[in-house]
DOLOVO-400164 format. One record per atom (N, C-alpha, C): residue number from 1; residue in three letters; atom name; x, y, z. Coordinates in pm, 1 decimal. Each point is the difference from the previous one (the first is absolute). Example, Ala and Ser with C-alpha at 12.3 -4.5 7.8 and 13.67 -1.06 7.14 Angstrom:
<recs>
1, ALA, N, 1319.0, -569.0, 780.0
1, ALA, CA, -89.0, 119.0, 0.0
1, ALA, C, 90.0, 120.0, 0.0
2, SER, N, -35.0, 105.0, -72.0
2, SER, CA, 82.0, 119.0, 6.0
2, SER, C, -77.0, 109.0, 73.0
</recs>
This chain:
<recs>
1, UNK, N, 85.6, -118.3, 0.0
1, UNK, CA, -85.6, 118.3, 0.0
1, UNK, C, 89.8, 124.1, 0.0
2, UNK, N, -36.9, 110.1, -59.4
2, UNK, CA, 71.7, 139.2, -12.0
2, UNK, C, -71.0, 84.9, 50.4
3, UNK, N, 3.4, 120.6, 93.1
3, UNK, CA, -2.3, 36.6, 69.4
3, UNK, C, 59.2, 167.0, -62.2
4, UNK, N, -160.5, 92.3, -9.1
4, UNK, CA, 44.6, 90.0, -80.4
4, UNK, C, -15.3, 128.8, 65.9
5, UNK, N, 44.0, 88.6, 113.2
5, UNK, CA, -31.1, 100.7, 48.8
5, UNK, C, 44.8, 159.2, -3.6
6, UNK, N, -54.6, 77.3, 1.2
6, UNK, CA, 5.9, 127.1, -37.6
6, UNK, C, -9.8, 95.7, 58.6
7, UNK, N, 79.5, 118.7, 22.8
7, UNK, CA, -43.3, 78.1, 132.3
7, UNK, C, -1.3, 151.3, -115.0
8, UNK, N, -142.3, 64.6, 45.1
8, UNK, CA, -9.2, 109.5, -118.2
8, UNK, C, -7.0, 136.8, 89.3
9, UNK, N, 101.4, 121.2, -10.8
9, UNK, CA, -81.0, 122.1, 72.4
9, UNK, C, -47.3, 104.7, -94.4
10, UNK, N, -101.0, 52.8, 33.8
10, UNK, CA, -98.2, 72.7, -133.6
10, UNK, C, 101.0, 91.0, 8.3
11, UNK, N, -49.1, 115.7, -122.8
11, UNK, CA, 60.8, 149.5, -12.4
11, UNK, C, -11.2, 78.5, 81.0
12, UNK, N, 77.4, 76.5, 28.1
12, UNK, CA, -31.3, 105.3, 147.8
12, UNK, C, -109.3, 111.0, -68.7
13, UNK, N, -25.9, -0.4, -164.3
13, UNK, CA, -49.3, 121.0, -21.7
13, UNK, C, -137.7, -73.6, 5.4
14, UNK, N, -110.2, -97.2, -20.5
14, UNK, CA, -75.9, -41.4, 95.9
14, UNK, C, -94.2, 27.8, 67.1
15, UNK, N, -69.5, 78.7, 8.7
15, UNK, CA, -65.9, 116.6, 160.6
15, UNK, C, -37.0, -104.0, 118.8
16, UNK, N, 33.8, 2.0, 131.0
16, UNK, CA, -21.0, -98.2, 93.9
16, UNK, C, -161.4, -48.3, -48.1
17, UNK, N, -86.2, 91.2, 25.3
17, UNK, CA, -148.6, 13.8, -75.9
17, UNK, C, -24.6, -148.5, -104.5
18, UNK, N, 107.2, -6.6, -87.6
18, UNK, CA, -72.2, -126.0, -119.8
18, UNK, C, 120.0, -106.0, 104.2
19, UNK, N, 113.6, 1.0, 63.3
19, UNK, CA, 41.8, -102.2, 11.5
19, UNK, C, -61.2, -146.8, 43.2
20, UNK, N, -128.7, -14.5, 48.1
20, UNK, CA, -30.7, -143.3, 62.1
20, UNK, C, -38.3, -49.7, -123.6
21, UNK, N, -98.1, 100.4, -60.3
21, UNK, CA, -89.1, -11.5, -115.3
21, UNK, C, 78.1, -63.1, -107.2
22, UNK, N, 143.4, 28.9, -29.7
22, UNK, CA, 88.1, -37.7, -87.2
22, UNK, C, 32.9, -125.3, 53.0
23, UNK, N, 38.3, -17.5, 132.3
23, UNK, CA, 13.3, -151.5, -3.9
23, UNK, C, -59.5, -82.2, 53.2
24, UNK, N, -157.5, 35.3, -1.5
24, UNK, CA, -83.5, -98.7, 3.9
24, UNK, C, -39.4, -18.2, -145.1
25, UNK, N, 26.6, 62.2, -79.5
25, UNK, CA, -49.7, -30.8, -148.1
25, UNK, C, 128.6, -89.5, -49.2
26, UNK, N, 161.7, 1.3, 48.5
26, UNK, CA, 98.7, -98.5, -75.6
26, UNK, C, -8.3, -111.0, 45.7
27, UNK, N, -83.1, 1.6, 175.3
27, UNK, CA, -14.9, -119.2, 27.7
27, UNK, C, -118.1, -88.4, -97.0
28, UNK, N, -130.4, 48.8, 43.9
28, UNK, CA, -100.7, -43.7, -73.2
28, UNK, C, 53.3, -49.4, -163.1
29, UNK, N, 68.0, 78.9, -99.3
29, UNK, CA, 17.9, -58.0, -94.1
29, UNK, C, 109.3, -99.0, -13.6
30, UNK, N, 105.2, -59.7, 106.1
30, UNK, CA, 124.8, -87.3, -18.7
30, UNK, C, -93.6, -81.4, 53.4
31, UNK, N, -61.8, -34.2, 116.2
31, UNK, CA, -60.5, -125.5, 77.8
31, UNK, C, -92.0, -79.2, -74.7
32, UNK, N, -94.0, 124.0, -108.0
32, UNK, CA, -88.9, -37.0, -112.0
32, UNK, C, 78.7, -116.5, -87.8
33, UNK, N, 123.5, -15.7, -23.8
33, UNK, CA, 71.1, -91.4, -39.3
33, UNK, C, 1.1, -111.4, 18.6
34, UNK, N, -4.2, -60.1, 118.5
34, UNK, CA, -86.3, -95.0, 83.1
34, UNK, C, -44.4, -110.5, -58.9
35, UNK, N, 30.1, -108.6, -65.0
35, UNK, CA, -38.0, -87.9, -36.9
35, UNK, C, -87.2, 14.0, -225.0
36, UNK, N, 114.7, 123.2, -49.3
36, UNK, CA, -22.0, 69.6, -88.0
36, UNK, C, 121.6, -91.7, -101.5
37, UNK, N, 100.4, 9.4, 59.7
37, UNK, CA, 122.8, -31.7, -98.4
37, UNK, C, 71.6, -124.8, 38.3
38, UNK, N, 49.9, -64.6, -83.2
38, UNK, CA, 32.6, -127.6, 31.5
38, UNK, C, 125.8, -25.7, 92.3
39, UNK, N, 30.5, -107.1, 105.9
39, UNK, CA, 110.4, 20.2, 40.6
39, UNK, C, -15.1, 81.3, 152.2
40, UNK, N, -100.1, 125.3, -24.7
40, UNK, CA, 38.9, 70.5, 149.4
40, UNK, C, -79.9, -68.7, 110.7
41, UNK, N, 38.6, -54.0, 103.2
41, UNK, CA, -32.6, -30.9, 85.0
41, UNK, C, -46.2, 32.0, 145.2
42, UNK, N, 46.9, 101.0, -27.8
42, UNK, CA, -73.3, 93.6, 163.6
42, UNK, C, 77.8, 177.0, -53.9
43, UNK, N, -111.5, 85.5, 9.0
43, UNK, CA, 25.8, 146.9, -16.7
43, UNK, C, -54.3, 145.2, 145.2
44, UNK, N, 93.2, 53.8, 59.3
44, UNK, CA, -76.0, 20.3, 95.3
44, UNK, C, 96.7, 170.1, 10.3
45, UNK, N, -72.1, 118.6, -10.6
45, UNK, CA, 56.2, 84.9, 6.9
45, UNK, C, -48.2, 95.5, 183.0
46, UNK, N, 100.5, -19.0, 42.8
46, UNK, CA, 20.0, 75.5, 116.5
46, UNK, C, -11.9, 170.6, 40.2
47, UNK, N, -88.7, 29.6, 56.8
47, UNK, CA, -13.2, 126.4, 58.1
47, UNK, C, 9.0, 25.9, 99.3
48, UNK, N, -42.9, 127.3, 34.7
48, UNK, CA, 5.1, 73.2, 114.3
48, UNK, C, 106.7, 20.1, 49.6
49, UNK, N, 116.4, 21.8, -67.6
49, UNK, CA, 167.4, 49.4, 29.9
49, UNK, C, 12.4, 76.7, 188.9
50, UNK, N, 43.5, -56.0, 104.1
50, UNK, CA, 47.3, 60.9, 123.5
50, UNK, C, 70.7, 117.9, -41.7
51, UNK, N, 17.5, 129.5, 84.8
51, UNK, CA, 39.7, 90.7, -13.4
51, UNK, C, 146.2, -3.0, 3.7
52, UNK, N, 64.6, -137.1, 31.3
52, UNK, CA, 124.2, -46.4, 31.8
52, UNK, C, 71.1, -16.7, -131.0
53, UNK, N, -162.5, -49.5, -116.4
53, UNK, CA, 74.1, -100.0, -107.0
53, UNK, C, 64.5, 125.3, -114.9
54, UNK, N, 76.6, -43.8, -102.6
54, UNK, CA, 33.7, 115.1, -84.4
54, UNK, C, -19.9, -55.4, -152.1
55, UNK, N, -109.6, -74.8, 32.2
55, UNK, CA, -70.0, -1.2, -172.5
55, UNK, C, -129.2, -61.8, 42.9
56, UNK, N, -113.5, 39.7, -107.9
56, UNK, CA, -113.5, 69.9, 22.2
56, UNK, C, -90.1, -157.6, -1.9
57, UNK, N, 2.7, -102.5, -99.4
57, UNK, CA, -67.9, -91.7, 7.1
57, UNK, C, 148.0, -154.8, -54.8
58, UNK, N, -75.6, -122.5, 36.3
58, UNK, CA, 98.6, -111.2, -62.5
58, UNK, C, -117.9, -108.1, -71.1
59, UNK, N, 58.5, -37.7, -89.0
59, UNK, CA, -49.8, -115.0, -84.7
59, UNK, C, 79.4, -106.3, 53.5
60, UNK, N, -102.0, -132.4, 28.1
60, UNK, CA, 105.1, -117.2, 57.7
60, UNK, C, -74.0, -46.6, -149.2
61, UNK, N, 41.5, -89.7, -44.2
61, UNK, CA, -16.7, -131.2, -83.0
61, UNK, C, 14.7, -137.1, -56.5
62, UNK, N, -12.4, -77.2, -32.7
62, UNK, CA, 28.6, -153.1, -9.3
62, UNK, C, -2.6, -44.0, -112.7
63, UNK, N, 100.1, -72.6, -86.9
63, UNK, CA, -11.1, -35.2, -104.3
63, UNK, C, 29.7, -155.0, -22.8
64, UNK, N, -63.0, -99.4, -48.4
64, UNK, CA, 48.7, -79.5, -21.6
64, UNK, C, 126.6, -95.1, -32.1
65, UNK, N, 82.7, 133.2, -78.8
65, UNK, CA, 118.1, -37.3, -83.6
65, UNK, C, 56.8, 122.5, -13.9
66, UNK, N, 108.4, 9.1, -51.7
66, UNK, CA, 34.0, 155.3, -68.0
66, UNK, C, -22.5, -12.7, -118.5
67, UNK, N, -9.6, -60.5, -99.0
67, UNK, CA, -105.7, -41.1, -128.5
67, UNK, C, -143.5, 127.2, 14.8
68, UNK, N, -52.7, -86.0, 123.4
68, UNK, CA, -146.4, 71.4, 12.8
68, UNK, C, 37.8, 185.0, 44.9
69, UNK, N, 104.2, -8.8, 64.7
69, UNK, CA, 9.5, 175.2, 58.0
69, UNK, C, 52.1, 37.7, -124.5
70, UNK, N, 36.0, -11.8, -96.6
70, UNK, CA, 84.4, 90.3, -127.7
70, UNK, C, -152.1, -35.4, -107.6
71, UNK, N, -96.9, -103.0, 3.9
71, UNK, CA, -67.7, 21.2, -63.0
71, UNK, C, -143.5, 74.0, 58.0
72, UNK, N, 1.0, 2.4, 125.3
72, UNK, CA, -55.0, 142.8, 99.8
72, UNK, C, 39.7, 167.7, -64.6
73, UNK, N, 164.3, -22.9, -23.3
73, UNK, CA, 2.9, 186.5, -5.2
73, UNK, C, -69.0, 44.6, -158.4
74, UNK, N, 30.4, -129.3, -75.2
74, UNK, CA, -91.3, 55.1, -131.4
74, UNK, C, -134.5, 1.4, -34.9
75, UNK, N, -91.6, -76.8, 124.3
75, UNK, CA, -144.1, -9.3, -41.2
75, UNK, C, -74.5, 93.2, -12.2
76, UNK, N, -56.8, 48.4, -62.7
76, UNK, CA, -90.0, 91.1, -53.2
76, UNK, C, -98.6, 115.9, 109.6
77, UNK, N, -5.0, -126.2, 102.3
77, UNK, CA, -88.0, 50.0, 132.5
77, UNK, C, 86.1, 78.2, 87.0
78, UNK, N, 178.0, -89.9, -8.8
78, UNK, CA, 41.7, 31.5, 104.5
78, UNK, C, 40.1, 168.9, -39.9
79, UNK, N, 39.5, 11.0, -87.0
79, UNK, CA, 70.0, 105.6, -116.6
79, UNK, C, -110.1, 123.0, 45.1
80, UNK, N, -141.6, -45.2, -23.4
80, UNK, CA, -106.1, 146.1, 37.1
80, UNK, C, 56.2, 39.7, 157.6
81, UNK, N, -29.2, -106.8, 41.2
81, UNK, CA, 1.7, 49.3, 198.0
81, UNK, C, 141.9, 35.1, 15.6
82, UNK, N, 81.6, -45.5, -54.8
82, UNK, CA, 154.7, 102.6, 45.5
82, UNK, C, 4.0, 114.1, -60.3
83, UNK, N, -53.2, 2.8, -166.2
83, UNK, CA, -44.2, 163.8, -24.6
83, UNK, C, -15.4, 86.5, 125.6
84, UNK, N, -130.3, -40.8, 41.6
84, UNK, CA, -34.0, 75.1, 75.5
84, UNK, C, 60.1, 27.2, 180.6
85, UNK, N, 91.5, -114.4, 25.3
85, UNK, CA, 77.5, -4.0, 73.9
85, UNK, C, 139.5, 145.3, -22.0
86, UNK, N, 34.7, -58.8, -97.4
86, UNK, CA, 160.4, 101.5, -61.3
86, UNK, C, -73.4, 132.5, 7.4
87, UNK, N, -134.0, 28.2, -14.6
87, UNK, CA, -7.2, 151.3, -49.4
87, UNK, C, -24.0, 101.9, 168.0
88, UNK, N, 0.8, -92.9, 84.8
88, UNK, CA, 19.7, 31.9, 146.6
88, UNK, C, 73.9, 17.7, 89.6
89, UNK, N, 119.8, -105.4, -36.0
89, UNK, CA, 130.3, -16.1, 83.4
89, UNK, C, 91.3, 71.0, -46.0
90, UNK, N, 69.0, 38.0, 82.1
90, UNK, CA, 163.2, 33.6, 7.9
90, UNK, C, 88.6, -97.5, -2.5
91, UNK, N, 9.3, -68.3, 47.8
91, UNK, CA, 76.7, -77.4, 70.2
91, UNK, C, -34.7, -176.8, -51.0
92, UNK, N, 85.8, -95.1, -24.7
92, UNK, CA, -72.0, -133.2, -24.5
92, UNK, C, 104.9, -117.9, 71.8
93, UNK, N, 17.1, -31.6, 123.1
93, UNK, CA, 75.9, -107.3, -2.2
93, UNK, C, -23.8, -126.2, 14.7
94, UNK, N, 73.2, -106.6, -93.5
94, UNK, CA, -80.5, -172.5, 21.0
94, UNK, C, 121.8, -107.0, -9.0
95, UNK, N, -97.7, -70.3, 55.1
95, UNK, CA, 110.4, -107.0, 33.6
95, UNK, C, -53.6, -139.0, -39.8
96, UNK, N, 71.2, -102.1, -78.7
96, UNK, CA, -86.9, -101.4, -29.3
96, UNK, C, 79.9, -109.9, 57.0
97, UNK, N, -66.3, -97.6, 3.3
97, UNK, CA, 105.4, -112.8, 108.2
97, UNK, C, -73.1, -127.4, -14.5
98, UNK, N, 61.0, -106.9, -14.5
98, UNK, CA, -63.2, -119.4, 35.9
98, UNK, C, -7.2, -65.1, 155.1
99, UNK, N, -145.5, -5.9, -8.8
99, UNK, CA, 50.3, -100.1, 164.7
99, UNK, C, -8.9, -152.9, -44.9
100, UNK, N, 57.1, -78.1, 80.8
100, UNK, CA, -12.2, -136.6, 6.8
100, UNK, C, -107.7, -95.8, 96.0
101, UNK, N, -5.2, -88.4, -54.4
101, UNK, CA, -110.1, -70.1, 76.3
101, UNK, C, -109.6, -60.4, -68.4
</recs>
C-alpha cells in the first residue's frame, strides 16, 4: 500500500472571511473522490488546523500500488479538484511512502 499525504497552507491574500469556506469546499471536492477512481483506497482530508499548526489543511491518502497513485495524479476527477486546490494554496508539501504489511 502507498501512502499519499499532503500538507497545504492557503494564500495569505485570502480574507480570513472566505478562509473555512475555501477549505471546506477543497475538502468536500478531494473526499468526493471516494470510491471514484480506481486503486484509491481510503481519502480523508484534515481540518481545523491548531493555532500551533503552520499549514492550513492535510490530505492523508491510500493507494493500492504506486501504479494506482501516478494513475490518480492524471485522472480527470482528480485533475478538477486539485485545480481547484492549486488556485488556493501557497504552499504544497507531500510525501508519499509505502507502508508494509
Amino acid at each position: 500500500m502507498i501512502k499519499h499525504v499532503i500538507l497545504w497552507k492557503l494564500k495569505d491574500e485570502i480574507p480570513e472571511a472566505d478562509r473555512a469556506g475555501k477549505i471546506a469546499e477543497a475538502k468536500e471536492r478531494l473526499e468526493a473522490l471516494a470510491g471514484k477512481i480506481p486503486g484509491l483506497l481510503s481519502i480523508t482530508v484534515h481540518t481545523g488546523a491548531l493555532a500551533s499548526s503552520s499549514a492550513d489543511m492535510m490530505l492523508d491518502s491510500a493507494f493500492t500500488d504506486a501504479e494506482a497513485l501516478a494513475a490518480y495524479q492524471t485522472n480527470s476527477l482528480h485533475v478538477e479538484a486539485a485545480t481547484f486546490v492549486r488556485s488556493i494554496v501557497d504552499t504544497r508539501l507531500c510525501l508519499d511512502f509505502e507502508v508494509e504489511g
